[in-house]
C-alpha positions as CSV (number, residue, x, y, z in Angstrom):
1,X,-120.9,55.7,25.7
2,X,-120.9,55.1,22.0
3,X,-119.9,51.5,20.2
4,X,-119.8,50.6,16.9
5,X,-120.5,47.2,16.1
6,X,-119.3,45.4,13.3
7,X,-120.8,42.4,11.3
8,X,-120.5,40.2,8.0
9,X,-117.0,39.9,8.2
10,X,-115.8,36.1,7.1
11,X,-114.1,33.1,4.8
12,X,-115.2,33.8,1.0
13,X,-113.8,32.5,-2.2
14,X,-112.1,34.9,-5.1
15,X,-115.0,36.3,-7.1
16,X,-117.1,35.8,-4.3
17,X,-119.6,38.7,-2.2
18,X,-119.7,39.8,1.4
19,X,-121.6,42.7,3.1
20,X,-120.5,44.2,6.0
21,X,-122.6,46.7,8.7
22,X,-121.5,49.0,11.0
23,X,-123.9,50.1,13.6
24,X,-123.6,52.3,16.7
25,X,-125.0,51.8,19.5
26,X,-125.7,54.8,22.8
27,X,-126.3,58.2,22.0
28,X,-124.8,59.6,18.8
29,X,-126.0,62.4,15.9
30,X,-124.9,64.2,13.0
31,X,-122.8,61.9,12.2
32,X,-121.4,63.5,9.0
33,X,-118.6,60.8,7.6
34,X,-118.9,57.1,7.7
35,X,-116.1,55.4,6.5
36,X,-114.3,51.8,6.3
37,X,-111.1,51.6,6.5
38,X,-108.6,48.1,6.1
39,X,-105.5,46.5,7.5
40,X,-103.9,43.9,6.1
41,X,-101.0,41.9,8.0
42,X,-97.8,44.3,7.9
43,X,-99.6,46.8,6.0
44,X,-100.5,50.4,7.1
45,X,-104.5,50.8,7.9
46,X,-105.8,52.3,4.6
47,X,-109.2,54.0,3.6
48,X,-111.9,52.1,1.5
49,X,-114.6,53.9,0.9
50,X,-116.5,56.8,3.0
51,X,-120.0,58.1,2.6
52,X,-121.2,61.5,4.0
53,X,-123.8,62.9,5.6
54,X,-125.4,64.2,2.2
55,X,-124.6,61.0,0.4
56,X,-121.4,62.0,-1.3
57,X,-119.0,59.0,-1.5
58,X,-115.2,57.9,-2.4
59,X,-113.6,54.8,-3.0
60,X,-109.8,53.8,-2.6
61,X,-108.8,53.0,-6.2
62,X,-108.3,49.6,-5.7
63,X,-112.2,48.9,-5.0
64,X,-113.8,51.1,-7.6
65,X,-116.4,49.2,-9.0
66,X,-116.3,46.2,-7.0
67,X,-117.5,48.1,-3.6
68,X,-120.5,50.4,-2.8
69,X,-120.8,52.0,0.3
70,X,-124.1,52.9,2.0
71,X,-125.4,54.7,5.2
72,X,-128.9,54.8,7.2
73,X,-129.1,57.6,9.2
74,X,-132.1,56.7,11.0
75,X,-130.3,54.0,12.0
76,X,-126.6,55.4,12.7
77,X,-125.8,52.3,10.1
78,X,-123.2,51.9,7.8
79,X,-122.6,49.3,4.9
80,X,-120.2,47.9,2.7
81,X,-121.6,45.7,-0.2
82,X,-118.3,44.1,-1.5
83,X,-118.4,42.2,-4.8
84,X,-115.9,40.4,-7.0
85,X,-113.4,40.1,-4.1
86,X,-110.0,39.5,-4.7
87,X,-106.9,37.5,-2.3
88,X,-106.0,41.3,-2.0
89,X,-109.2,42.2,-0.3
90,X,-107.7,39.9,2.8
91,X,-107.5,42.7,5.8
92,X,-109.5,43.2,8.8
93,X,-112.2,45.7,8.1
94,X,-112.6,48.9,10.2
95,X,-115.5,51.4,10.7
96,X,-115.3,54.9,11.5
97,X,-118.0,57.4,12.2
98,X,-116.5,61.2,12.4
99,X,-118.4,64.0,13.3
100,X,-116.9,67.2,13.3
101,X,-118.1,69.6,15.6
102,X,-116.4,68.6,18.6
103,X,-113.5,66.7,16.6
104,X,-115.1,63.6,17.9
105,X,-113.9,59.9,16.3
106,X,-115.4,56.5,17.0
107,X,-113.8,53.1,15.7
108,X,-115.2,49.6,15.6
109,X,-113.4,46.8,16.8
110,X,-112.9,45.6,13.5
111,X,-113.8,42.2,11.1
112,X,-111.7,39.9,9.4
113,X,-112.6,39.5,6.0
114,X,-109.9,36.6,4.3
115,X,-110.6,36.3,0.4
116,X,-109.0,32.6,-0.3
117,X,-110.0,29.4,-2.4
């Protein structure tokens, strides 16, 4: 049975960094999106950024330049580096791994990241 497990998540000041992982655990390959997605308190869950499996990657306008997105394959690992955070950042941070042959979809159990002086 495949988990993702989620880390980094936490308490950080405006202007402040955080980096979060994603890494799944039991059998999984070819996984060929990893994404993180966000949902704040009476908000819709929204995309941040996703990374394929070639390395091709796209960011929700809102974190353009402030977020990079990374994946190690070896290690069915994904991260997000998240810089010059914002009060608007405040959600609880989702991973997703999709792989499409088979249409299958795995979710983390989610961290809360709360951006607040």
């Amino acid at each position: 049975q495949v988990q993702l497990v989620e880390s980094g998540g936490g308490l950080v000041q405006p202007g402040g960094s955080l980096r979060l992982s994603c890494a799944a655990s039991g059998s999984i390959f070819s996984i060929d999106v990893m994404g993180w997605y966000r949902q704040a308190p009476g908000k819709q869950r929204e995309l941040v950024a996703r990374i394929t499996n070639g390395g091709s990657t796209n960011y929700a306008d809102s974190v353009k330049g402030r977020f990079t997105i990374s994946r190690t394959n070896a290690k069915n690992t994904v991260y997000l580096q998240m810089n010059s955070l914002k009060p608007e950042d405040t959600a609880v941070y989702y991973c997703n791994f999709a792989i499409f042959v088979g249409s299958r979809d795995y979710w983390g159990q989610g961290t809360q990241v709360t951006v607040s002086s």
